[in-house]
C-alpha positions in Angstrom: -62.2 -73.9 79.3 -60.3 -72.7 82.3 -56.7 -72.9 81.6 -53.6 -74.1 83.7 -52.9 -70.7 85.8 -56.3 -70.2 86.6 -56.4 -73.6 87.6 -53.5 -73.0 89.9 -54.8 -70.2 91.4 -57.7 -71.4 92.4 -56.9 -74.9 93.1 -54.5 -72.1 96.0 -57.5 -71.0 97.5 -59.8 -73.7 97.6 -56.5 -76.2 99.5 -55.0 -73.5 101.5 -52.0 -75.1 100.1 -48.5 -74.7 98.1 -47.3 -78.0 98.5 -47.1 -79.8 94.8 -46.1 -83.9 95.8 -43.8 -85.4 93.2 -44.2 -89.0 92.4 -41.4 -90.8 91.5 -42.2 -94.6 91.8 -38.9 -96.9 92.4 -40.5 -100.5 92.7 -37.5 -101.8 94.4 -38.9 -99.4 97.4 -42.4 -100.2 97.4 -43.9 -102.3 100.2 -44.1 -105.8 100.2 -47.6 -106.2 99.2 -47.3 -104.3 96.0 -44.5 -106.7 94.8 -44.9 -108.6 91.3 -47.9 -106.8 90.4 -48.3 -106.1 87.0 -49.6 -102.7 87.8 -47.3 -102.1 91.1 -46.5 -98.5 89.9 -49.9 -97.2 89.3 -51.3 -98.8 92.2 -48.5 -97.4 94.1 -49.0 -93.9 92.7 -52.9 -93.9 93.2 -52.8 -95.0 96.8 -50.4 -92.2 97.5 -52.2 -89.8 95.4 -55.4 -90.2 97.2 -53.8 -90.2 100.6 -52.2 -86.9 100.3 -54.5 -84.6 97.7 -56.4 -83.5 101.1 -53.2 -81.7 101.4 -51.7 -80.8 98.3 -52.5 -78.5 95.1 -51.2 -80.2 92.7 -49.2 -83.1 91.5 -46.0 -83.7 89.9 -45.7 -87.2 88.3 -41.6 -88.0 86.9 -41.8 -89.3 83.6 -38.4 -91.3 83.8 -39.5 -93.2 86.4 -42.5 -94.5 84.4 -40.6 -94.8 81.1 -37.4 -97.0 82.7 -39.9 -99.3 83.9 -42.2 -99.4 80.5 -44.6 -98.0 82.1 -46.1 -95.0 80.3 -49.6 -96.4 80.1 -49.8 -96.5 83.7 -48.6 -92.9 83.9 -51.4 -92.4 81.4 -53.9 -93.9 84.1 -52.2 -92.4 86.8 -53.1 -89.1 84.8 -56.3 -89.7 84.3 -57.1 -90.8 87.5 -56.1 -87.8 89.5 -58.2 -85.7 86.5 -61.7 -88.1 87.3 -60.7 -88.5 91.3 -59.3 -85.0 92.1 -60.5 -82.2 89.7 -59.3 -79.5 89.3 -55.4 -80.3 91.1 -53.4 -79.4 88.1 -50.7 -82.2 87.1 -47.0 -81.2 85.9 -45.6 -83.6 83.7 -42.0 -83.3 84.6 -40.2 -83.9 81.4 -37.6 -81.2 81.3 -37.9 -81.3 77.5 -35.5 -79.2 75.5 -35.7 -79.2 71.4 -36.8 -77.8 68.7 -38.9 -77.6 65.4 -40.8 -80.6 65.0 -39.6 -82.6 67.5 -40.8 -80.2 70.1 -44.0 -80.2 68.7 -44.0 -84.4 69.2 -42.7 -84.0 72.8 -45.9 -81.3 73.1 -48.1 -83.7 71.6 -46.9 -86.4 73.8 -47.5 -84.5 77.6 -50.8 -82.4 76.4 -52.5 -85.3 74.2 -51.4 -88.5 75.4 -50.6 -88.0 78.9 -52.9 -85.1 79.3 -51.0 -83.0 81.7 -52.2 -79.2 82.9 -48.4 -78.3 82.4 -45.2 -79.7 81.3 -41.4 -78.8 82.4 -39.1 -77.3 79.6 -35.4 -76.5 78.7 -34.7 -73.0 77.3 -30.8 -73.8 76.5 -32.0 -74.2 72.9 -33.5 -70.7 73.1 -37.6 -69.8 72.2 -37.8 -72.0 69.5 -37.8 -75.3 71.8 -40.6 -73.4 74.1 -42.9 -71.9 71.6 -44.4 -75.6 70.4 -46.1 -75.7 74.1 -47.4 -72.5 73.7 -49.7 -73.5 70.7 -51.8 -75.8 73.0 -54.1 -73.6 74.7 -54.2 -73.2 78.2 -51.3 -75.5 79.0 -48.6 -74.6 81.1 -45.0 -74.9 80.5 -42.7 -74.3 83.2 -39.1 -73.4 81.8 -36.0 -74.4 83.8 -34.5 -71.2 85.5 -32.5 -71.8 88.5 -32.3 -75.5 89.2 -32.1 -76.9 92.6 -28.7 -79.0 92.1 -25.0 -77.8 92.9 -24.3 -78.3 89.2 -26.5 -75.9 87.9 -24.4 -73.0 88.9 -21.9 -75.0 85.7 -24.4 -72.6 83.4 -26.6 -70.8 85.5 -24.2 -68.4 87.2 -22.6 -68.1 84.1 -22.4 -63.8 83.4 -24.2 -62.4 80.2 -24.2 -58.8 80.1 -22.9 -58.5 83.1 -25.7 -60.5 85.3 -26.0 -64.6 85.6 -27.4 -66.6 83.2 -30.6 -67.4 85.4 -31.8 -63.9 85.4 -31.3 -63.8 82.0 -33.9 -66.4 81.7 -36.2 -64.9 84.1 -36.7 -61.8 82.2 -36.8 -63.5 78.5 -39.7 -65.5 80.4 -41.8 -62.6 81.8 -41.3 -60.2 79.2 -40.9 -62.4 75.8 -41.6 -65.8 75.6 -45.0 -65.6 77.8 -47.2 -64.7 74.8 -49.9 -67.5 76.0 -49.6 -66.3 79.7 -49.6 -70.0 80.8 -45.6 -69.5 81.7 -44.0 -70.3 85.1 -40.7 -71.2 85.9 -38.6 -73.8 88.3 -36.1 -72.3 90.7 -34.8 -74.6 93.5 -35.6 -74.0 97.5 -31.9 -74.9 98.0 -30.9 -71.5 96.9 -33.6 -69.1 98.4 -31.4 -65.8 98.0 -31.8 -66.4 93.6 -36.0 -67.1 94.7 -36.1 -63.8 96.0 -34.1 -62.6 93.1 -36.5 -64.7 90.6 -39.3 -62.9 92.0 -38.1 -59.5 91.7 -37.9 -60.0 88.0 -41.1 -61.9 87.1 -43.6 -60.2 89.5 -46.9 -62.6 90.5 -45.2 -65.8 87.9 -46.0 -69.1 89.3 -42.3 -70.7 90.7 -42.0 -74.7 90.9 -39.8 -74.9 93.8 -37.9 -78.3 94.5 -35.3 -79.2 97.0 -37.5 -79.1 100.2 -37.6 -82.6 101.1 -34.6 -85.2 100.5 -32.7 -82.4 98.9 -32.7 -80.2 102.6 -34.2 -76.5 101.2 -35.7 -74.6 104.0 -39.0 -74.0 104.1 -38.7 -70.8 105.8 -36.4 -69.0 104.0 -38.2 -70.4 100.9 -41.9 -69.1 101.9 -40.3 -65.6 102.9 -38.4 -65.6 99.4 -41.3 -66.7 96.9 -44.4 -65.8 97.9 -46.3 -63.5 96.3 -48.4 -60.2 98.0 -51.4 -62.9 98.5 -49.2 -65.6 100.4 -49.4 -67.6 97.0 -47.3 -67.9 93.7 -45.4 -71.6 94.3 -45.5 -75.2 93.7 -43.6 -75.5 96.5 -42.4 -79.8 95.4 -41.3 -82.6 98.0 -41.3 -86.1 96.1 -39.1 -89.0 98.3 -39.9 -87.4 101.9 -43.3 -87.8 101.1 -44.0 -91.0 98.9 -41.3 -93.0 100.8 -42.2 -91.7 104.3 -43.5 -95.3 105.2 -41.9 -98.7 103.9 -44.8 -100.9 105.3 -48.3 -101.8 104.3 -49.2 -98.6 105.7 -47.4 -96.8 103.2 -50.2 -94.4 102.7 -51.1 -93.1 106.1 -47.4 -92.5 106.4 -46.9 -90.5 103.2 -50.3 -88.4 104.0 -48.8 -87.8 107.5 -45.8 -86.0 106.0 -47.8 -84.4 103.3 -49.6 -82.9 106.2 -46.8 -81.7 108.1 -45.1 -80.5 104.9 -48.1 -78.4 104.1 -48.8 -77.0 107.9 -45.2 -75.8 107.8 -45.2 -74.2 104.7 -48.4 -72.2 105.3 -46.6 -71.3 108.9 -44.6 -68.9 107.4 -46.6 -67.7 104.5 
């Protein structure tokens, strides 16, 4: 069974791509034709999925979007049809879970069984012990919050323990103690590429889920020169709105795969 970092790597090569599209599906922005359907977010999601995985390696579905509209069982289809459609592009639940004990092990069960995501996103403030439930599901990534991609995150994150930030405190723990199933990566945002570079000093060849490209305004340049690894590889590299709101017409697809192109192409400019 090949696991979720072998998945990654290869699903890498075989796209000669780093771009990871994030879907977060807003009805109240969806074309015209998709309105009052029943199933208006999984149709939405599919058509966009299937218009831009010639161009991505992987996908990042939003769970809140699905939940606020009741719509976990078509984020379960969504799932499952990216899995049957497009094989072997690994799919990041992002949850941001944070808890411990039992209830971790519930919020586990839920991304790996139910939804039956490759990875799932996590929240270390609570320490190992809301991490090490993912672990015990075998070959599934988790993906621990590290230096996140909004202003705000500096609140914690640049906060000084032992005489260095918070963040890099969490990059070490990450590579050298909680990654006992080797399945770890971490999320650091393209809107700070100086704490990449950092990040990747630390952790060596870990994969990095890097937001903030798109709506958010990172640069792609100074991302790709921070986070890539000796082989040109080692990031999700994630852009959600610019791509899967690109077009606001019935051609809604051809729009968002035309972006996902571009988005790819100038990522692998500079890699």
């Amino acid at each position: 069974m090949s696991n979720f970092i072998q998945t990654l790597n290869d699903a890498w090569q075989r796209t000669n791509s780093l771009l990871c599209v994030g879907l977060d599906p807003e009805p109240s922005k969806f074309p015209g034709a998709l309105a009052g359907r029943p199933e208006a977010i999984f149709d939405f999601c599919r058509t966009i999925v299937d218009a831009t995985a010639p161009y991505a390696s992987s996908f990042k579905p939003q769970i809140a979007y699905f939940a606020a509209h009741r719509a976990e069982d078509q984020l379960e289809q969504l799932i499952a049809h990216i899995h049957e459609n497009h094989p072997g592009l690994p799919v990041i639940l992002d949850a941001k879970r944070g808890d411990i004990g039992s209830t971790a092990e519930q919020y586990a069960r839920e991304a790996f069984e139910r939804y039956q995501a490759d990875a799932v996103t996590v929240n270390p403030y609570m320490g190992f012990d809301s991490i090490e439930p993912y672990l015990e599901h075998e070959g599934k990534g988790v993906i621990v919050l590290c230096r996140t991609s909004n202003a705000g995150g500096s609140d914690l994150q640049f906060l000084e323990t032992g005489g260095r930030p918070l963040y890099q405190v969490v990059a070490q723990l990450a590579a050298e103690k909680w990654n006992a199933s080797g399945q770890l990566a971490l999320v650091v945002g393209a809107t700070f590429p100086k704490e990449i570079e950092v990040v990747r000093g630390i952790v060596g060849d870990m994969p990095l889920l890097i937001p903030g490209i798109g709506a958010q305004g990172g640069d792609v340049q100074a991302t790709v020169n921070a986070g890539r690894t000796a082989n040109g590889t080692g990031m999700l590299i994630n852009s959600s709105r610019a791509i899967i709101y690109a077009g606001k017409d019935d051609d809604f697809a051809e729009a968002a795969a035309k972006v996902a192109m571009e988005t790819r192409d100038r990522i692998n400019a500079f890699r």
